[in-house]
C-alpha positions in Angstrom: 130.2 89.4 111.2 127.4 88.7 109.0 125.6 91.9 106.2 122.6 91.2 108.1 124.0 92.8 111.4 123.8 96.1 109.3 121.1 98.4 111.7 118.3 98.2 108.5 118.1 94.4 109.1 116.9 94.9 112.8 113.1 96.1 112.8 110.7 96.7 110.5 111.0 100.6 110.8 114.5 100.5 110.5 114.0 98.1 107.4 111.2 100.6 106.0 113.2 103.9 106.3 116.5 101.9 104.7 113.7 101.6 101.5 112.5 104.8 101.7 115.7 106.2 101.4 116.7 103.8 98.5 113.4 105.0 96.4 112.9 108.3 97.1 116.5 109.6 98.6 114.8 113.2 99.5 111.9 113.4 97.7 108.8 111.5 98.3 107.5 110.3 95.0 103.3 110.0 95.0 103.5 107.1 92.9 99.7 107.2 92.0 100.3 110.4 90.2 103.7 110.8 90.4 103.6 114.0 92.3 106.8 114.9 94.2 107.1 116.5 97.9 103.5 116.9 98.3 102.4 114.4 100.5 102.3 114.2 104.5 102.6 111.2 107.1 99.0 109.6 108.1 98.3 108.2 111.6 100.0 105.2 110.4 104.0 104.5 110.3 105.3 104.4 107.0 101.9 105.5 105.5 101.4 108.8 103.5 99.0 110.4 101.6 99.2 112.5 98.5 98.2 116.1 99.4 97.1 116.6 95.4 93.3 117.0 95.3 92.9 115.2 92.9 94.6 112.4 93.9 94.9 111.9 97.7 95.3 108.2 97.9 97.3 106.5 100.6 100.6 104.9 99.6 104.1 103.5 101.3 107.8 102.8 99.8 106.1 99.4 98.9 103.0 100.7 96.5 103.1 99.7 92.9 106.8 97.8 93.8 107.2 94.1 93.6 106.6 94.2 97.4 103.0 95.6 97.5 101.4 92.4 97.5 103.9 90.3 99.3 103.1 89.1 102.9 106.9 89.4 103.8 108.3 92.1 106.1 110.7 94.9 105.5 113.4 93.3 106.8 113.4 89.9 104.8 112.4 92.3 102.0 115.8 93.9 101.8 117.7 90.8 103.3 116.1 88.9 99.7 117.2 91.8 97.7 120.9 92.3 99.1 
C-alpha cells in the first residue's frame, strides 16, 4: 500500500483541510494581521476573510506560505512535502 492512499491525497478539499489542520490545528490564524479566530468562510471553499476592520482581506491555508504562488494543487502540495 502506497502513503499516497492516505484519504488527504484524494481531492483537493480533502488535501486543503489535511493543511488547514497542519497550520492552524483549531485556531484560524489571519495571517495578514495575525489575528486569531476572527474570521468567517466566504462563498468560496477554502477562502476566509478576516472579520478585523481593519484588516478584512481574503486569505486560505496557502497565503504568505511557499504555496501561495504555486500553480500546483493541494494534493501534490502535500504529496511534495511528505
Amino acid at each position: 500500500m502506497s502513503q499516497f492512499s492516505a484519504p488527504h491525497f484524494q481531492s483537493h478539499e480533502a488535501a486543503r483541510e489535511y493543511l488547514e489542520g497542519l497550520r492552524w490545528g483549531t485556531e484560524r490564524v489571519c495571517p495578514h494581521c495575525g489575528v486569531v479566530n476572527q474570521s468567517f468562510l466566504t462563498k468560496k471553499p477554502g477562502v476566509y476573510r478576516c472579520r478585523v476592520e481593519e484588516c478584512r482581506k481574503d486569505f486560505s491555508v496557502t497565503t504568505k506560505s511557499v504555496m501561495e504562488s504555486s500553480h500546483i494543487s493541494c494534493t501534490s502540495g502535500c504529496r511534495r512535502s511528505t
